[in-house]
C-alpha positions in Angstrom: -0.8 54.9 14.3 -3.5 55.3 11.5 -3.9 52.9 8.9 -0.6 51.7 6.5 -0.4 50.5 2.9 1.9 47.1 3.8 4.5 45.9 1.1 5.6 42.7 1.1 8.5 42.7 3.9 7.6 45.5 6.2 11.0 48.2 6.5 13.5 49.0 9.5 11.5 51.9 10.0 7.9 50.6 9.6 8.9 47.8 12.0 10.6 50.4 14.8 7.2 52.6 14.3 5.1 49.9 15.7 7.4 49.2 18.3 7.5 52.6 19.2 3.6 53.2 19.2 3.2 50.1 22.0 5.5 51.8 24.5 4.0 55.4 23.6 0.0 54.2 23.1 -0.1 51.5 25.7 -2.5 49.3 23.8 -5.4 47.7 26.1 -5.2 43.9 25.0 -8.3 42.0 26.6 -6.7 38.4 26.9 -9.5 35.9 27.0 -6.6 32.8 27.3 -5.6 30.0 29.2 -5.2 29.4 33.2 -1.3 28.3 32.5 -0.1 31.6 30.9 -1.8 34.2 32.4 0.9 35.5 34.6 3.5 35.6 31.6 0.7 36.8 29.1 0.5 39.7 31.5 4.0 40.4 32.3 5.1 40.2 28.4 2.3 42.6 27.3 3.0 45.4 30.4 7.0 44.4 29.6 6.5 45.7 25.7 4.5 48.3 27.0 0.9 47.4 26.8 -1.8 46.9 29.1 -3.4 43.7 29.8 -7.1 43.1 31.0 -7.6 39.5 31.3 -11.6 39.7 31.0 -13.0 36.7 30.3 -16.3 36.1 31.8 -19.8 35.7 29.4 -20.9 38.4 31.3 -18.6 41.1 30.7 -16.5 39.3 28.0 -18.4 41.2 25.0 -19.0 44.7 26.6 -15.1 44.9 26.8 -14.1 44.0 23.4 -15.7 47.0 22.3 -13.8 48.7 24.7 -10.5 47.0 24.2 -7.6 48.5 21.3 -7.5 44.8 20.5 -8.8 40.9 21.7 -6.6 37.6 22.6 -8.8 34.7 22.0 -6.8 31.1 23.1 -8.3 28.1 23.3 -5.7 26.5 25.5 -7.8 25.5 28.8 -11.3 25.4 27.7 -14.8 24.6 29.1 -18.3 25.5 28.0 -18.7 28.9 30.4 -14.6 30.5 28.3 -15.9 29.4 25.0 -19.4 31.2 25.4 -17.2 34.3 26.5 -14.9 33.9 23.4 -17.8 33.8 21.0 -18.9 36.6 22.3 -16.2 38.9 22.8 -15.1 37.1 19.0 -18.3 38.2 17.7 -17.9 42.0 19.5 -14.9 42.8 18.3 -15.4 42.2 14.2 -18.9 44.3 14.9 -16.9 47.2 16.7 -13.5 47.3 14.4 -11.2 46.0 17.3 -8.3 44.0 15.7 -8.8 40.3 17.6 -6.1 37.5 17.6 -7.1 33.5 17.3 -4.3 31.3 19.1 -6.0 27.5 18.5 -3.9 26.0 20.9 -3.7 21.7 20.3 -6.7 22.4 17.8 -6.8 19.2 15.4 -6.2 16.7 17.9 -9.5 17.0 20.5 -13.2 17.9 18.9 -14.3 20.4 21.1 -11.9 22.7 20.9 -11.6 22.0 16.9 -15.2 22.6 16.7 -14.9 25.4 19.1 -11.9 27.4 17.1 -13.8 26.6 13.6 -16.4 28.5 14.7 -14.9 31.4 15.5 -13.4 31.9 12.0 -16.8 32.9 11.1 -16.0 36.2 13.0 -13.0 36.7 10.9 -9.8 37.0 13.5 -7.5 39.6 11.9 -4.6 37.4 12.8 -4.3 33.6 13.5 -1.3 32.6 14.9 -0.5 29.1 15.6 2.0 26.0 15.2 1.8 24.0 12.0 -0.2 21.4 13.3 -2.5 23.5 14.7 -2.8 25.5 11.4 -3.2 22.6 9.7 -5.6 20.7 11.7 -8.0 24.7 11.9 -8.0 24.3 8.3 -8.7 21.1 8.1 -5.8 19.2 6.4 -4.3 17.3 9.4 -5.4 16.3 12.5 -3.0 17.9 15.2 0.1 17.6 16.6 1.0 16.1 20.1 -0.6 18.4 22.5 0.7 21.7 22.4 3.8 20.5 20.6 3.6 20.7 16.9 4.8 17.7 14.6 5.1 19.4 11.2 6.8 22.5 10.3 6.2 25.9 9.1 7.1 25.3 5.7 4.7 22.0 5.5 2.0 24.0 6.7 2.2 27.0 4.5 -0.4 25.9 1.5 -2.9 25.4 4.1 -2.1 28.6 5.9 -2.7 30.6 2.7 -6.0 28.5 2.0 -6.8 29.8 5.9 -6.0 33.3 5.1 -7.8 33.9 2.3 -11.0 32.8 4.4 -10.9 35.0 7.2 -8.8 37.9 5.2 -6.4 38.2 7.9 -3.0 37.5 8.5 -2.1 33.2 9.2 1.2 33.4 11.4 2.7 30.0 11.2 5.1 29.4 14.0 8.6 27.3 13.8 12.3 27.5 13.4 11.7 30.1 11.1 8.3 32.2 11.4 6.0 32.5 8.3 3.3 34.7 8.3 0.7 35.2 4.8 -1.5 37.7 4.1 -3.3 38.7 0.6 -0.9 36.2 -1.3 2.3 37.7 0.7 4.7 36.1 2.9 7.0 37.2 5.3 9.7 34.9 7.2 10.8 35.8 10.3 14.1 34.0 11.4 16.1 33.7 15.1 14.9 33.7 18.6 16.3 30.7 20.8 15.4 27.2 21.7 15.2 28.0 25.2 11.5 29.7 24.0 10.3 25.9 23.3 10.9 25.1 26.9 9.3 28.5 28.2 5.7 27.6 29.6 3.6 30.4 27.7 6.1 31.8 25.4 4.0 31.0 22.1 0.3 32.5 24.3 2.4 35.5 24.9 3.7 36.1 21.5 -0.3 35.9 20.6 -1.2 38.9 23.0 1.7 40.8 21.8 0.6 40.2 18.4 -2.8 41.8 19.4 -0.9 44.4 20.9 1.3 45.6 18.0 -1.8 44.7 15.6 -3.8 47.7 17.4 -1.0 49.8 17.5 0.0 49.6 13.7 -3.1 49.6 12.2 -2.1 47.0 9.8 -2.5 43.0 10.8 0.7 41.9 9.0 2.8 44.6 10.0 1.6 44.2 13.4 2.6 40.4 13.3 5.8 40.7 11.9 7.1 43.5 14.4 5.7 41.1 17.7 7.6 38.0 16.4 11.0 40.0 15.3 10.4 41.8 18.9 9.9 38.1 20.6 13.0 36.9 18.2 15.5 39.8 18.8 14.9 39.5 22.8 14.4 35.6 23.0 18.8 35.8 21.5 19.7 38.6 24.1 18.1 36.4 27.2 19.8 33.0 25.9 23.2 34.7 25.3 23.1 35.5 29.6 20.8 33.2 30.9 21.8 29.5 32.5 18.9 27.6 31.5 15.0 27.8 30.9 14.0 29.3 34.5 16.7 32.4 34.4 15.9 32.6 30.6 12.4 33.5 31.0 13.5 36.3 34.1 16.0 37.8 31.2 13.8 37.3 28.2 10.9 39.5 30.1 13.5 41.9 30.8 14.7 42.2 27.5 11.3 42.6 25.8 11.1 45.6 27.5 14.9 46.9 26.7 14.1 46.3 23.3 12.9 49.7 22.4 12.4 51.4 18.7 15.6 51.7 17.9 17.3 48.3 19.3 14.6 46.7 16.9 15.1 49.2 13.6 19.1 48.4 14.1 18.4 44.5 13.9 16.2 44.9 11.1 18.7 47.0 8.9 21.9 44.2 9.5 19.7 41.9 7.9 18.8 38.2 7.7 15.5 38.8 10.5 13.2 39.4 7.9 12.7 37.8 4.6 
């Protein structure tokens, strides 16, 4: 898809487009992220119908960005050798045009990875996407939650996340019972999904690559954004409605990502209530 004007909820249609053009494009999403998710990073991306390169090395990291429809950067498991490679793939994609994503996994809480994460704003991330207390502790008005878990919500986060968006020009994607993702002054809630997501081990890291995936396929950051999280949202309900408990739900909730096509997501849209 080529570049689209955005209002401020996306459409049925515009949202089923971007679905569509993943499973038709097959978007190559370099996924420089952490040693915990990378199986289910890869599985959720080639589920939606992407490709995932997980290329992450100083040595190569940059050269592939350019290459790359779009970039994961997450912060998750980091040492000195990953964030060398995220600065420079970072730094490659803003000079070639590729869309790149910024997860700042438990940013607030630890100094390097704060200090780490701050610096790569400077490269301008097309989308952040993050808890609340990781939102709040990139832009510097809190100090983290516990870990990986946040301990603020969306909604407590959202003045911060519009102060963040407005530096890097790019979409802030707040994560939480109900989704919040500003851009340019707009907001867009996305509500549902399931519980069972919380106790998924890389279901928030894999939202972040599909994000990047659906970023390079509609050509517009916030459309791209809101289509991965109602895609995650509308699959996340038809795995917990069959599965037993967290280990079947994330079997079904793979599988449903991928029976989610175009036109599974447009019908959701149009009932109402996942977007507002």
């Amino acid at each position: 898809m080529g570049a689209v004007s955005t209002p401020a909820r996306p459409s049925a249609q515009q949202v089923a487009d971007v679905r569509d053009a993943v499973a038709r494009e097959h978007p190559l999403v370099q996924c420089l992220t952490n040693s915990v998710v990378t199986t289910i990073t890869a599985n959720v991306l080639l589920a939606a119908g992407a490709a995932p390169a997980m290329v992450d090395n100083p040595r190569e990291a940059a050269q592939f960005a350019r290459l790359a429809s779009a970039v994961l950067v997450n912060v998750g498991t980091l040492d000195d050798e990953r964030a060398r490679a995220m600065a420079l793939a970072a730094e490659a994609a803003r000079g070639a045009g590729t869309p790149w994503v910024l997860d700042p996994v438990a940013v607030g809480g630890l100094a390097f990875r704060t200090s780490v994460a701050r610096e790569l704003l400077q490269h301008r991330p097309d989308v952040v996407r993050a808890n609340a207390s990781e939102v709040l502790g990139l832009e510097g008005s809190g100090t983290g939650g516990r870990g990986v878990d946040s301990t603020a919500g969306a909604e407590d986060a959202l003045a911060a996340a519009h102060r963040l968006a407005e530096r890097t020009g790019g979409v802030v994607a707040v994560s939480g019972e109900v989704d919040v993702l500003v851009h340019g002054g707009r907001e867009v809630r996305v509500r549902g999904g399931s519980p069972l997501l919380t106790r998924t081990t890389g279901a928030g890291c894999a939202l972040g690559a599909l994000v990047a995936a659906c970023t390079a396929a509609a050509g517009d950051p916030l459309l791209g954004a809101v289509t991965a999280h109602a895609h995650v949202a509308l699959a996340a309900e038809r795995a917990a409605a069959r599965a037993g408990g967290p280990g079947s739900f994330a079997v079904a909730w793979v599988d449903e990502l991928d029976a989610v096509d175009a036109a599974a997501l447009r019908a959701d849209v149009e009932r109402g209530g996942r977007l507002a």
